[in-house]
N, CA, C and O of each residue as an XYZ file, in Angstrom:
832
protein
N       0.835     -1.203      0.000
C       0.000      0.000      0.000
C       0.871      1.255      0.000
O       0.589      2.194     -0.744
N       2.014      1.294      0.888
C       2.593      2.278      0.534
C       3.603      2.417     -0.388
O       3.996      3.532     -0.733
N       4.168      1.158     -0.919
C       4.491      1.259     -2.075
C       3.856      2.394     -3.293
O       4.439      3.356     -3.793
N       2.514      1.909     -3.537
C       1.566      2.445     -4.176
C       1.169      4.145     -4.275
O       0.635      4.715     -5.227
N       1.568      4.672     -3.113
C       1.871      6.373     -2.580
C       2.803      6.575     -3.030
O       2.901      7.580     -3.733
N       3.885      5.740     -2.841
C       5.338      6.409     -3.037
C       5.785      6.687     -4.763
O       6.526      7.524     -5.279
N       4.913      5.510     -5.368
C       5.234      5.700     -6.716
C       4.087      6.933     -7.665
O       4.351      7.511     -8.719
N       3.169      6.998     -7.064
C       2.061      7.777     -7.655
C       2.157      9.254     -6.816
O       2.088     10.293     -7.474
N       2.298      9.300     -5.542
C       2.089     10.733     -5.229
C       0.740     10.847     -4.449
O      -0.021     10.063     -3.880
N       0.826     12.756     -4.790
C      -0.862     12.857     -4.501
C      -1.688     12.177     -5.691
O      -2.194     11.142     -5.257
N      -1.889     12.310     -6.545
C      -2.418     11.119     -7.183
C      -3.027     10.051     -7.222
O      -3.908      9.656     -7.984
N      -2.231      9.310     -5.859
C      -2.691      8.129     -5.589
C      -4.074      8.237     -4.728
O      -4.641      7.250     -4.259
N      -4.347      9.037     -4.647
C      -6.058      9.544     -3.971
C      -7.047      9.704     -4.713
O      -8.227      9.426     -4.503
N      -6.482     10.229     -5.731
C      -7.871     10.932     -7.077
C      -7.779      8.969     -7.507
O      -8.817      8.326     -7.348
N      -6.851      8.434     -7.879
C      -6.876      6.722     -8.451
C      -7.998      6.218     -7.614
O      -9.143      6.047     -8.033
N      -7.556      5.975     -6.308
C      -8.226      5.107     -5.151
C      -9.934      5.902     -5.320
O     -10.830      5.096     -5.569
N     -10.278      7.125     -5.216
C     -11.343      7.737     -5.556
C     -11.994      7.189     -6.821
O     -13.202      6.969     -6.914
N     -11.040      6.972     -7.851
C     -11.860      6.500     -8.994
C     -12.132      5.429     -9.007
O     -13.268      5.239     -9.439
N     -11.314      4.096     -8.565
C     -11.745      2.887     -8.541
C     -12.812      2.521     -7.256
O     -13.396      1.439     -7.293
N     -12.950      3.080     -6.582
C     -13.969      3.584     -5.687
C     -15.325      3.487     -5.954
O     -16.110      2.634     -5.541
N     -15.663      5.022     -7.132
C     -16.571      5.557     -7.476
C     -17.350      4.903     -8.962
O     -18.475      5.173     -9.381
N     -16.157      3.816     -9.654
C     -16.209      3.461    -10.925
C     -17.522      2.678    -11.346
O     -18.238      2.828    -12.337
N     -17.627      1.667    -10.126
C     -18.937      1.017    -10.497
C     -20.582      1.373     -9.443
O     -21.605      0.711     -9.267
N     -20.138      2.674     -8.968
C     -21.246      2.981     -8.435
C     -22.634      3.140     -8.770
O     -23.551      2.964     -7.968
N     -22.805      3.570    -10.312
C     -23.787      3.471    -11.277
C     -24.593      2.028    -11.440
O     -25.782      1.754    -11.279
N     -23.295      1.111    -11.880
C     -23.579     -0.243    -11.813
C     -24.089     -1.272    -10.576
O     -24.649     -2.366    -10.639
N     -23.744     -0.619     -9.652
C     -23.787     -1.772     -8.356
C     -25.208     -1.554     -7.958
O     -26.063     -2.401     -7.699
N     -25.311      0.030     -7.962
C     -26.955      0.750     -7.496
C     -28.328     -0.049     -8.247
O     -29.431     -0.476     -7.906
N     -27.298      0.077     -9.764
C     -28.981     -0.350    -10.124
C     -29.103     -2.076    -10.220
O     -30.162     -2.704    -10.242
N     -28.049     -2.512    -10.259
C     -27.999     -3.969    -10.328
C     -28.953     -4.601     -9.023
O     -29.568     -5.656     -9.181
N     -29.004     -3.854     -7.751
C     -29.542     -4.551     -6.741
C     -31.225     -4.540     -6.766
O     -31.871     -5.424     -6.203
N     -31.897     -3.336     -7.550
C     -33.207     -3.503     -7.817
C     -33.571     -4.185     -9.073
O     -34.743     -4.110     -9.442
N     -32.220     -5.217    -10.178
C     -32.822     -4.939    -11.454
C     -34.034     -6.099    -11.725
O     -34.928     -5.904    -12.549
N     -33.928     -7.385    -10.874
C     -34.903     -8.465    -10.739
C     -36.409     -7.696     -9.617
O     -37.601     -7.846     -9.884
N     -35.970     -7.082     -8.667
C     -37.157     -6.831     -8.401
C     -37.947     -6.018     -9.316
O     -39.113     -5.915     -8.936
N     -37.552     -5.113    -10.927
C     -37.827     -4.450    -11.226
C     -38.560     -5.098    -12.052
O     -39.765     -4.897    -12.199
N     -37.710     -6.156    -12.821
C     -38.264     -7.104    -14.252
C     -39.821     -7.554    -13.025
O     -40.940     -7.113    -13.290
N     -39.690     -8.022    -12.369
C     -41.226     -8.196    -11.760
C     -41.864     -7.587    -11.701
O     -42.822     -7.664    -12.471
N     -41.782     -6.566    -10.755
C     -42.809     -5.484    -10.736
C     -43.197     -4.696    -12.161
O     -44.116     -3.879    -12.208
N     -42.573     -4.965    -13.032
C     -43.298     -5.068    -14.597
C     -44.317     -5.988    -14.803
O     -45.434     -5.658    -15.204
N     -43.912     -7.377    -14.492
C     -45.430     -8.284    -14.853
C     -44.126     -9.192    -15.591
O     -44.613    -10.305    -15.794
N     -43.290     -9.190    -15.871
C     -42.610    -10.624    -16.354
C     -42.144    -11.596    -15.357
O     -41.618    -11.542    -14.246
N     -42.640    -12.749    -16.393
C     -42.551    -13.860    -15.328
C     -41.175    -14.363    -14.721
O     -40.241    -13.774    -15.265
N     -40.820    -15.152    -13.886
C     -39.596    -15.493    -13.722
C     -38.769    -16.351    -14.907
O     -37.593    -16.305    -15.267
N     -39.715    -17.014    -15.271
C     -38.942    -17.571    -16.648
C     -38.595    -17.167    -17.770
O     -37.711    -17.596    -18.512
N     -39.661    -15.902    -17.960
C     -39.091    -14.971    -19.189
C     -38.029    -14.210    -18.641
O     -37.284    -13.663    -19.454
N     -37.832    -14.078    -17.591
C     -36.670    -13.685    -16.519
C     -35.077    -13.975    -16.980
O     -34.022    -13.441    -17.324
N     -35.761    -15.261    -16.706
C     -34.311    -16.248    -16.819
C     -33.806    -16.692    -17.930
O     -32.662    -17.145    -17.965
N     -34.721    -16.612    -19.173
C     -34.347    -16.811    -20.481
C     -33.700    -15.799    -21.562
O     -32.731    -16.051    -22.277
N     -34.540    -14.450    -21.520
C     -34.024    -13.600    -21.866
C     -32.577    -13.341    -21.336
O     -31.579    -13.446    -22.049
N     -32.558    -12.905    -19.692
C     -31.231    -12.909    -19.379
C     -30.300    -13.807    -20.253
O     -29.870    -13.761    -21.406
N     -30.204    -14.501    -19.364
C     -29.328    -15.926    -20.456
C     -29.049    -16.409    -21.482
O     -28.288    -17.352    -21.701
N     -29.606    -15.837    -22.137
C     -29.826    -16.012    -23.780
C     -29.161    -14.827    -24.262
O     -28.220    -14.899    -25.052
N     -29.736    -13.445    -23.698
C     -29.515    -12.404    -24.549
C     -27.952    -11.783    -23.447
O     -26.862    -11.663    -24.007
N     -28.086    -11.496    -22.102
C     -27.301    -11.379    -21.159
C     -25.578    -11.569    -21.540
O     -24.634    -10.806    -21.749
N     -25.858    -13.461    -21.475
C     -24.841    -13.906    -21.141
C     -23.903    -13.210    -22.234
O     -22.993    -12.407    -22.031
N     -24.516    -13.902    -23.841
C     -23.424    -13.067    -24.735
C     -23.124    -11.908    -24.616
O     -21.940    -11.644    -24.409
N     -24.039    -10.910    -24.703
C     -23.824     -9.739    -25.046
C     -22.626     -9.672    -23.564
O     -21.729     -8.834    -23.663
N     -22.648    -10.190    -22.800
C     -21.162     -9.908    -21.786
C     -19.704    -10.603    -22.617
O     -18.588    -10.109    -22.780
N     -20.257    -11.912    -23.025
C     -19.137    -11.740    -23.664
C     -18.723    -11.008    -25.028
O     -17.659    -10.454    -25.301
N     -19.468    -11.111    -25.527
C     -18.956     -9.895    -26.898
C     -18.751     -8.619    -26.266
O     -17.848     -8.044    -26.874
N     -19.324     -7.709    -25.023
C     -18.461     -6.577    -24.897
C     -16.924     -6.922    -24.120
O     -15.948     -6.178    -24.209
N     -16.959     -8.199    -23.360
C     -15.584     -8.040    -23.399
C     -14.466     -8.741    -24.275
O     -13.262     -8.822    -24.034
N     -14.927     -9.054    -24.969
C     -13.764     -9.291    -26.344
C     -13.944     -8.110    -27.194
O     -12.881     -7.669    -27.633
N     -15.001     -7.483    -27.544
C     -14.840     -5.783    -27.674
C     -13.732     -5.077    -26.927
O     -12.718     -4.547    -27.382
N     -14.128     -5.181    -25.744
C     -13.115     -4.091    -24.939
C     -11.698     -4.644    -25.150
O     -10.787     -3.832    -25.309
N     -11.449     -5.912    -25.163
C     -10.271     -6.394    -25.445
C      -9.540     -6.387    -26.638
O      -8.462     -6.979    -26.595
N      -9.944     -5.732    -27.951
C      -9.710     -5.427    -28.741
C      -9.151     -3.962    -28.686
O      -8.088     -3.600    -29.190
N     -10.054     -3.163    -27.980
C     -10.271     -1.798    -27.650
C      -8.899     -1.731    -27.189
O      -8.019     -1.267    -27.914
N      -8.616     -2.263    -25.767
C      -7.442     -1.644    -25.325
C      -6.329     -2.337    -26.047
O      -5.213     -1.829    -25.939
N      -6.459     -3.386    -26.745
C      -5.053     -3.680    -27.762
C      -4.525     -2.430    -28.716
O      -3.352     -2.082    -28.849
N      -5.709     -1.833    -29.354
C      -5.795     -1.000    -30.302
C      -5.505      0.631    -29.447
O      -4.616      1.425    -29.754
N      -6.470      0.798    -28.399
C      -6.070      2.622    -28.132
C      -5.427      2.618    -26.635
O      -5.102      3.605    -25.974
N      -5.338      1.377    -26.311
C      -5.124      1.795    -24.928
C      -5.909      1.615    -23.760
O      -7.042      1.266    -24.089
N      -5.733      1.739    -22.147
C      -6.655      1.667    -21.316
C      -7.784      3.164    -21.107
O      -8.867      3.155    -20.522
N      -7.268      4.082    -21.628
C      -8.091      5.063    -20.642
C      -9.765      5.485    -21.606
O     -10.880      5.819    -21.207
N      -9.101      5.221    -23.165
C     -10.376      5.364    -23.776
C     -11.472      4.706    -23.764
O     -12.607      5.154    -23.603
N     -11.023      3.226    -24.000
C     -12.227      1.298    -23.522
C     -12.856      2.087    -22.051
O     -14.061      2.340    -22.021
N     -12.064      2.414    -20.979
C     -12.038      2.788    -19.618
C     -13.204      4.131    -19.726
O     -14.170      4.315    -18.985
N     -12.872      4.760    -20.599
C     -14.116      6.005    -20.784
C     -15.494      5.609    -21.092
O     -16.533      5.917    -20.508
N     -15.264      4.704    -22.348
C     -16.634      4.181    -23.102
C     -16.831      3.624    -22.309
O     -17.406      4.544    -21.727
N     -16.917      2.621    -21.446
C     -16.969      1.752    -20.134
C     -18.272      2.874    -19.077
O     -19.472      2.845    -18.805
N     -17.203      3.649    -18.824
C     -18.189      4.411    -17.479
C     -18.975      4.999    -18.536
O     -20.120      4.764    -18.149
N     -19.103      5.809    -19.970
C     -20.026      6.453    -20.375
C     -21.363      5.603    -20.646
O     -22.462      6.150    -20.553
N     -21.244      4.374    -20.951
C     -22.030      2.963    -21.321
C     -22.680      2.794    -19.950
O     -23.793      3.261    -19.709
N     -21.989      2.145    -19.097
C     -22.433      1.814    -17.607
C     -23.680      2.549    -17.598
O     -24.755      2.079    -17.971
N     -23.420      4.203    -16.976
C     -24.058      5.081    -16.945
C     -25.059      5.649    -17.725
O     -25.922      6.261    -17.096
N     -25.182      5.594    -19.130
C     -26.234      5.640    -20.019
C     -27.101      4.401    -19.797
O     -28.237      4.749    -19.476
N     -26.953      3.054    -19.860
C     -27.618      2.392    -19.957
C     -28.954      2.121    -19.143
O     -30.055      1.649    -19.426
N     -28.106      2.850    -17.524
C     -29.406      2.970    -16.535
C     -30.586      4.099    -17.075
O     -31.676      3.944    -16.524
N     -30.515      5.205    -18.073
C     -31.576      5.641    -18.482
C     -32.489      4.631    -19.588
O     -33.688      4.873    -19.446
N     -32.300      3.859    -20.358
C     -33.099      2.618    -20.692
C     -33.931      2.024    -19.254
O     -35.142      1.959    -19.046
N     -33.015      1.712    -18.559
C     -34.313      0.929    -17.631
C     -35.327      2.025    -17.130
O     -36.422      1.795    -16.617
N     -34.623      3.574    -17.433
C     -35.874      4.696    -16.892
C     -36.751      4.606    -17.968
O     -37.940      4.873    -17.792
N     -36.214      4.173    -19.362
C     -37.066      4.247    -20.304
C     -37.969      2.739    -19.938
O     -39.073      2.890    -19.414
N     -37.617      1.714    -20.143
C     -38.432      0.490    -19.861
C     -39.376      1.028    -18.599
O     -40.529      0.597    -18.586
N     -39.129      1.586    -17.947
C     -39.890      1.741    -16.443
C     -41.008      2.883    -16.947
O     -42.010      2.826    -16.235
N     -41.074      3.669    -17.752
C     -42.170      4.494    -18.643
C     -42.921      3.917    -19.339
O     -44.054      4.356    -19.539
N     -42.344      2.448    -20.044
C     -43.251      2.185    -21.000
C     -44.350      0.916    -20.089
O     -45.425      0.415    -20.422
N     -43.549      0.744    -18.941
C     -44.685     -0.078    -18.370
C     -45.486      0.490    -17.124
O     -46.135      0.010    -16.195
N     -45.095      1.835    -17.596
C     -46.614      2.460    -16.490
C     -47.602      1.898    -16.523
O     -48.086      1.575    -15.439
N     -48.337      1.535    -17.798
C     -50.068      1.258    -18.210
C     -49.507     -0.431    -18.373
O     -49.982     -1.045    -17.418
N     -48.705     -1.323    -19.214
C     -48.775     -2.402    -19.526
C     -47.435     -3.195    -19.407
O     -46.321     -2.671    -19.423
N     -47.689     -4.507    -19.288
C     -45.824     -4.710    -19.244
C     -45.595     -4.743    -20.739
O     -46.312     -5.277    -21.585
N     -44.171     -3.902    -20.957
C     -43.500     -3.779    -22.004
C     -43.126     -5.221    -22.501
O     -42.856     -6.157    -21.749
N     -43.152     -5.279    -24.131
C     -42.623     -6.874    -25.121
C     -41.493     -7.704    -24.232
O     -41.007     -7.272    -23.187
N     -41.302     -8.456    -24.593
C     -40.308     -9.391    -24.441
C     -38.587     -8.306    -24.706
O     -37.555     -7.860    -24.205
N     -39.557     -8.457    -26.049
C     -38.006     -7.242    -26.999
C     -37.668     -6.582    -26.245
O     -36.532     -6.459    -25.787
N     -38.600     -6.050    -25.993
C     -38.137     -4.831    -25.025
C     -37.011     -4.855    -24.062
O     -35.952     -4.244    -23.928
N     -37.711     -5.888    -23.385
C     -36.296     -6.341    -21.771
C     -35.419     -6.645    -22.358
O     -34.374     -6.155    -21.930
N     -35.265     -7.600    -23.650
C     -34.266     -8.186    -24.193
C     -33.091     -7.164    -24.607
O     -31.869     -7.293    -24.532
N     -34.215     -5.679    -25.255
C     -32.676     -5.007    -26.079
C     -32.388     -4.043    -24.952
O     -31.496     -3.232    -25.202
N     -32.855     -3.977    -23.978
C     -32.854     -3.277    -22.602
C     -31.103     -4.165    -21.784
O     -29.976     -3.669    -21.780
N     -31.578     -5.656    -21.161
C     -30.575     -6.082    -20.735
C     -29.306     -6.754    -21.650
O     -28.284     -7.217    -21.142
N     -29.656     -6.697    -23.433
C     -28.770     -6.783    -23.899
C     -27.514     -5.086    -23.691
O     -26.314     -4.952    -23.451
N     -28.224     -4.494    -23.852
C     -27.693     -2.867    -23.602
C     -26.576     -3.622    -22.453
O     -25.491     -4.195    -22.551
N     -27.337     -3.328    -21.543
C     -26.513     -3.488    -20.012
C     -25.378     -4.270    -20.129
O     -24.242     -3.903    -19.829
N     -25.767     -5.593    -20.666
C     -24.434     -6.568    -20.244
C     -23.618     -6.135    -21.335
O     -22.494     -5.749    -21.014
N     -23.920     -6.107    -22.567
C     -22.506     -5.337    -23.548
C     -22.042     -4.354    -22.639
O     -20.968     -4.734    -22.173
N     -22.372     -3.308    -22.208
C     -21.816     -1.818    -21.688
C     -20.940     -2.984    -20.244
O     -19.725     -3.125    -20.111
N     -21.749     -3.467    -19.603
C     -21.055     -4.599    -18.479
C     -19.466     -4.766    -18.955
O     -18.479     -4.036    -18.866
N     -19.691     -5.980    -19.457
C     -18.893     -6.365    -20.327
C     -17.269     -5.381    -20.881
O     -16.118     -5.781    -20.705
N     -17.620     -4.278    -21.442
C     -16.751     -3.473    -21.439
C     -16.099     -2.883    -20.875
O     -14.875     -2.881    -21.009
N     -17.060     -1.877    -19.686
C     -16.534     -1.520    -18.545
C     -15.742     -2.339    -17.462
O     -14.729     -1.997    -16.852
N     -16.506     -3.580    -17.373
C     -15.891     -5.017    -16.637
C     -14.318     -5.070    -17.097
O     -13.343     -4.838    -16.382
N     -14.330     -5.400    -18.344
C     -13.067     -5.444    -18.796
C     -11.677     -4.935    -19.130
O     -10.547     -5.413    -19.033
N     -12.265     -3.593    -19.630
C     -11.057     -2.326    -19.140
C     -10.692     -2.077    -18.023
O      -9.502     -1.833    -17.826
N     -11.717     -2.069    -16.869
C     -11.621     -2.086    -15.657
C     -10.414     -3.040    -14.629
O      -9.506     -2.753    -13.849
N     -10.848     -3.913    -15.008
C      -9.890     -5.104    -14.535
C      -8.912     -5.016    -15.340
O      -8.336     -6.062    -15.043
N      -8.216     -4.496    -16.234
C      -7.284     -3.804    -17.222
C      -6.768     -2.674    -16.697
O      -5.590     -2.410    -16.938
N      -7.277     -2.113    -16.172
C      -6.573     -0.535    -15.518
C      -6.299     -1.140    -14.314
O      -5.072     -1.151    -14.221
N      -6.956     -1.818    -13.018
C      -6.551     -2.163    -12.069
C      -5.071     -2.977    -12.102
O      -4.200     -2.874    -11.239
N      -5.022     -3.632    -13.054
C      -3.766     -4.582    -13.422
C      -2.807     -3.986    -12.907
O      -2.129     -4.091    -11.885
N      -2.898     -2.859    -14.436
C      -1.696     -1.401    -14.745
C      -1.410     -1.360    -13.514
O      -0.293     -1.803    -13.246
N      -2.299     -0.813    -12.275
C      -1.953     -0.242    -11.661
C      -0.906     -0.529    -10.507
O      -0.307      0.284     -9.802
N      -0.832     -2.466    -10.516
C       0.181     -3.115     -9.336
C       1.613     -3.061    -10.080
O       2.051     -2.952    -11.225
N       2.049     -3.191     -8.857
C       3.743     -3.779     -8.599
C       3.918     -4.926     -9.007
O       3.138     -5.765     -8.557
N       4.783     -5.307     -9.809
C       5.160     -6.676     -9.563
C       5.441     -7.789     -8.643
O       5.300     -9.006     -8.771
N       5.956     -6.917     -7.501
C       6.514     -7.426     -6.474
C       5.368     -7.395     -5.208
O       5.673     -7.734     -4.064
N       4.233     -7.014     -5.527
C       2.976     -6.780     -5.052
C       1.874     -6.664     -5.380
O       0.995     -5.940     -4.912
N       1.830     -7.944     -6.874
C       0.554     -7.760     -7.320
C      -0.496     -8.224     -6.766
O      -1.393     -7.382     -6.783
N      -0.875     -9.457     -6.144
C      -1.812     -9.899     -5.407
C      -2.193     -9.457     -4.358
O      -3.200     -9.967     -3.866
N      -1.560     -8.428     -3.705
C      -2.162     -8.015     -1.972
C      -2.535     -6.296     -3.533
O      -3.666     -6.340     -4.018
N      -1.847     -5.422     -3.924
C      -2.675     -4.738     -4.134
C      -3.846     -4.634     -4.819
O      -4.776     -3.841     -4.676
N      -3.640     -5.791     -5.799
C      -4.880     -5.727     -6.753
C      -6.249     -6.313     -5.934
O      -7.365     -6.300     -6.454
N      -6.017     -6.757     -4.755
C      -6.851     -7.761     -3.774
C      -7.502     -6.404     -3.165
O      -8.694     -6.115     -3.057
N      -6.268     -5.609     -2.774
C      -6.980     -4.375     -2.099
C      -8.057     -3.056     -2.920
O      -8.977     -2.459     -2.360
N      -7.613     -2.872     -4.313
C      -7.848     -2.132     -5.379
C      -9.401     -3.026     -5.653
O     -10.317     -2.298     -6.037
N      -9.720     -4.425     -5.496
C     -11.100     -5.009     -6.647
C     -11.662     -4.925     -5.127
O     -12.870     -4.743     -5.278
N     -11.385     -4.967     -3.737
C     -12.532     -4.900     -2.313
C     -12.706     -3.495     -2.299
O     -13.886     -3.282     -2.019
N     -11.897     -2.106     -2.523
C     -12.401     -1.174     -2.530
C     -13.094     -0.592     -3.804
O     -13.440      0.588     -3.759
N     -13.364     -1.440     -5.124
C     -14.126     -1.279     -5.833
C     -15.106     -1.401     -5.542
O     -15.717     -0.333     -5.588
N     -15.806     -2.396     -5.155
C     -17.102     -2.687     -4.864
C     -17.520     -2.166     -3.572
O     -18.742     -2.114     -3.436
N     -16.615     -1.651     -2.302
C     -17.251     -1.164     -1.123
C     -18.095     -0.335     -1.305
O     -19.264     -0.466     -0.943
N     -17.548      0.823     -2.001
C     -18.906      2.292     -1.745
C     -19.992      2.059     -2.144
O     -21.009      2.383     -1.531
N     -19.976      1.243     -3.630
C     -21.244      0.817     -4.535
C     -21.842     -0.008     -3.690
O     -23.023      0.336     -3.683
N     -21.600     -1.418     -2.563
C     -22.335     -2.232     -1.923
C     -23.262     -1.223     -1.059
O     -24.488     -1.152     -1.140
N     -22.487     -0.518     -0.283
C     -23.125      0.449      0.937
C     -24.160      1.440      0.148
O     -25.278      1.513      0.658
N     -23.928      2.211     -1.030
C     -25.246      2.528     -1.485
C     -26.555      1.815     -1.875
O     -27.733      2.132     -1.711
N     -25.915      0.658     -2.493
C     -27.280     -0.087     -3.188
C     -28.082     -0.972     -2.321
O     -29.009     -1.722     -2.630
N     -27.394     -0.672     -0.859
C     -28.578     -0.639      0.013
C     -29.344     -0.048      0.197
O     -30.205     -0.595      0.886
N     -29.700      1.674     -0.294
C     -30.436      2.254     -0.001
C     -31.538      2.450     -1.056
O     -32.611      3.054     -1.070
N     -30.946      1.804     -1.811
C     -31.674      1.803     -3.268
C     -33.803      1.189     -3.518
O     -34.677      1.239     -4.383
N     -33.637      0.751     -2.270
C     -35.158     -0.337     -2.316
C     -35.991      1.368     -1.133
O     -37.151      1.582     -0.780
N     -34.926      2.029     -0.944
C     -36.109      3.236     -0.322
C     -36.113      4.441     -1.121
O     -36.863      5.408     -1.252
N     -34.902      4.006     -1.661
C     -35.159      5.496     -3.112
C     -36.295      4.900     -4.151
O     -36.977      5.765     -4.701
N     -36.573      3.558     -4.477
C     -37.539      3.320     -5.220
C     -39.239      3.380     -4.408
O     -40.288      3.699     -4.966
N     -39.105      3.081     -3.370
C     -40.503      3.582     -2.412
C     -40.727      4.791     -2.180
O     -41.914      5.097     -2.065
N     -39.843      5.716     -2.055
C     -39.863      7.117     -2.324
C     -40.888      7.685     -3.743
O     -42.043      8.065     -3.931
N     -39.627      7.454     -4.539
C     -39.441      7.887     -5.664
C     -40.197      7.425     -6.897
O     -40.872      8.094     -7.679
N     -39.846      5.735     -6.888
C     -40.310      5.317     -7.917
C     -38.974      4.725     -8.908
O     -37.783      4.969     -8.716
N     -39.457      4.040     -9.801
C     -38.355      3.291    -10.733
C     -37.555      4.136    -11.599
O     -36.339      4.219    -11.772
N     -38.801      4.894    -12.226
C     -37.695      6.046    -13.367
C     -36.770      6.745    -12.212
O     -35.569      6.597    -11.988
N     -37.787      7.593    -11.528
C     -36.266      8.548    -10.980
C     -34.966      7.992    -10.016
O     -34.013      8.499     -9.424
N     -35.551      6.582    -10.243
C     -34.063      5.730     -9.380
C     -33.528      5.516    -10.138
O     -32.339      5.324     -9.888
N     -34.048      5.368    -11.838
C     -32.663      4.966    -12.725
C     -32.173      6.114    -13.247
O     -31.096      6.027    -13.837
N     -32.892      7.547    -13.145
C     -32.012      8.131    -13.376
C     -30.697      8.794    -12.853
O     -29.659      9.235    -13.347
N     -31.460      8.594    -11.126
C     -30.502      8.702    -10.072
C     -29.066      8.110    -10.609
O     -28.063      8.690    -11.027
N     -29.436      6.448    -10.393
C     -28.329      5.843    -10.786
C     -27.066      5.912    -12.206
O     -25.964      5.407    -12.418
N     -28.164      7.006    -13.064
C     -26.935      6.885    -14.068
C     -26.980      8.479    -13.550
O     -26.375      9.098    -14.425
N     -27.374      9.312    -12.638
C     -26.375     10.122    -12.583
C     -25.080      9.798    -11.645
O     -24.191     10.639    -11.512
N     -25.037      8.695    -11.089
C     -23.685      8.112    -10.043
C     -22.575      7.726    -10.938
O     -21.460      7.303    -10.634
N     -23.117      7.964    -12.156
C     -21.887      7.755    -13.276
C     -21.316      8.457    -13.549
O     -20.342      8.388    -14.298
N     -21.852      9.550    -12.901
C     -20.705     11.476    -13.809
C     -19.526     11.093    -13.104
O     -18.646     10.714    -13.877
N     -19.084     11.050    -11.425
C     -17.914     11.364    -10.864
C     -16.890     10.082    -11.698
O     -15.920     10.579    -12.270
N     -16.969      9.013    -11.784
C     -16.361      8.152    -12.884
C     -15.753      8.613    -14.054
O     -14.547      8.587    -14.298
N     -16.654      9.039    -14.768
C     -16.532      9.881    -15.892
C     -15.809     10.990    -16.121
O     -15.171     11.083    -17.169
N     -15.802     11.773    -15.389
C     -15.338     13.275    -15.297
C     -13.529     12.706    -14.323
O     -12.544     13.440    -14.406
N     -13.500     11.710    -13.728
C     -12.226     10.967    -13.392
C     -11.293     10.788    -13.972
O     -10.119     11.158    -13.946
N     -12.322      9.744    -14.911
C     -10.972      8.877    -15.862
C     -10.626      9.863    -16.974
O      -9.626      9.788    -17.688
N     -11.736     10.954    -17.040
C     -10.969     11.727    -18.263
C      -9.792     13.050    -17.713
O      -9.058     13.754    -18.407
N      -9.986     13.022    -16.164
C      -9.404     13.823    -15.520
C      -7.926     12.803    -15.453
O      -7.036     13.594    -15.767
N      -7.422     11.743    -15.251
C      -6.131     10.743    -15.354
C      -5.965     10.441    -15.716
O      -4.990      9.704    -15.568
N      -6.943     10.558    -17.228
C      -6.265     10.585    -18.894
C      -5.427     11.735    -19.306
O      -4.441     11.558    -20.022
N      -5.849     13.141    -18.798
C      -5.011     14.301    -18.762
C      -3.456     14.088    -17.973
O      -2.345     14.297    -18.460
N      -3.762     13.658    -16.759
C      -2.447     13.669    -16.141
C      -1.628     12.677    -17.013
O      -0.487     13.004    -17.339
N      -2.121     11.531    -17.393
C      -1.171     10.497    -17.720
C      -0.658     10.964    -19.130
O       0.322     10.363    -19.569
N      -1.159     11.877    -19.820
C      -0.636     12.224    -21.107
C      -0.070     13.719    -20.799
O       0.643     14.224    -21.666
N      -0.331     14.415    -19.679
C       0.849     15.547    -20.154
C       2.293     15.250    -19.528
O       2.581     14.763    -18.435
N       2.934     15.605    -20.350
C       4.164     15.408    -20.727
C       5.060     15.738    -19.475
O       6.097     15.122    -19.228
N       4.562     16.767    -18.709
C       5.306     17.790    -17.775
C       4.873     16.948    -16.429
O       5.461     17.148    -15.366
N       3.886     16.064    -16.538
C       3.493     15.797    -14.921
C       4.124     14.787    -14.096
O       4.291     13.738    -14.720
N       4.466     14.765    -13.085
C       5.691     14.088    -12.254
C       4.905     13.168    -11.533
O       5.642     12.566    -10.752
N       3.894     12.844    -11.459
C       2.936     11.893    -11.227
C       2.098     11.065    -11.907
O       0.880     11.019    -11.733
N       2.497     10.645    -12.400
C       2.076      9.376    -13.857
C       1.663      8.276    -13.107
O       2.344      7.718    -12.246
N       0.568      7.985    -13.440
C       0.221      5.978    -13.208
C       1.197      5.316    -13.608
O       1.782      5.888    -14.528
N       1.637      4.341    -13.311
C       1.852      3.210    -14.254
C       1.112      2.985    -14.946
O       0.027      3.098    -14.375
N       0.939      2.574    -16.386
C       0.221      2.260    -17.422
C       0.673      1.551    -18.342
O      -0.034      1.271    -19.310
């Protein structure tokens, strides 16, 4: 861990902040997204089929996408489209959550809904675990990257508990839009340590 200071700087705060904040979009809405497909009116089996059918690939084709991506430009751009995807996609489920005010929405519907998600998944998933890599020691890759993927998911677990009273509040749309607004600080991040890591003059560089 302090390895990790010593080579990055102040720096190493805005990083830990971003891998932090990265899947906060994602974690939020993931914890209502089955109670949601119900409270539409789909059954559990159209549940489980669509997912699985349409889901599973579309995760893997975005991450052999993204894996192409960062062969070709690098981590920070896959890493951009990633959080911009994540974060857009939760306005679809605000859109699915409009169209079944009066009726439950087609099959299609959920289908090109959670196909959305798991491609954008998929990508972000994958650059992600791609930038975390970058970011260890050799001589310390397993205790930091161990520490870097538990403080990924902490902040996002502790919100998307609160997520089942923002929807009793609120309601479904304005929780998904909530949730893809938890995607800006991500966003506005990685393009903020895409700057540092490319100007030329800065004495605090990631590893990359």
């Amino acid at each position: 861990f302090l390895e990790f200071f010593r080579r990055n700087g102040w720096l190493a705060l805005i990083i830990l902040t971003f891998i932090g904040v990265f899947r906060l979009s994602d974690l939020a809405m993931g914890a209502m997204a089955n109670p949601f497909y119900l409270d539409l009116g789909y059954s559990k089996s159209d549940i489980a089929s669509v997912a699985k059918l349409f889901g599973f690939f579309m995760t893997i084709a975005g991450s052999a996408l993204c894996g192409l991506l960062v062969m070709r430009l690098g981590i920070y751009r896959p890493l951009l489209l990633g959080a911009v995807l994540v974060a857009s996609t939760n306005l679809l489920f605000a859109w699915l959550a409009w169209l079944g005010l009066n009726e439950t929405p087609s099959l299609m519907w959920l289908a090109v809904v959670i196909s959305a998600d798991n491609l954008s998944g998929g990508i972000a998933g994958t650059a992600f675990i791609a930038y975390l890599s970058s970011l260890t020691n050799r001589h310390y890759t397993a205790t930091q990257y161990a520490l870097f993927s538990s403080l990924m998911t902490l902040p996002g677990k502790f919100i998307s508990g609160f997520s089942g009273v923002v929807v009793d509040h609120y309601g479904y749309i304005e929780f998904f839009v909530i949730a893809a607004a938890l995607g800006i600080p991500a966003i506005a991040l990685v393009l903020y340590l895409s700057r540092c890591v490319m100007a030329p003059s800065s004495s605090h560089k990631p590893v990359v």
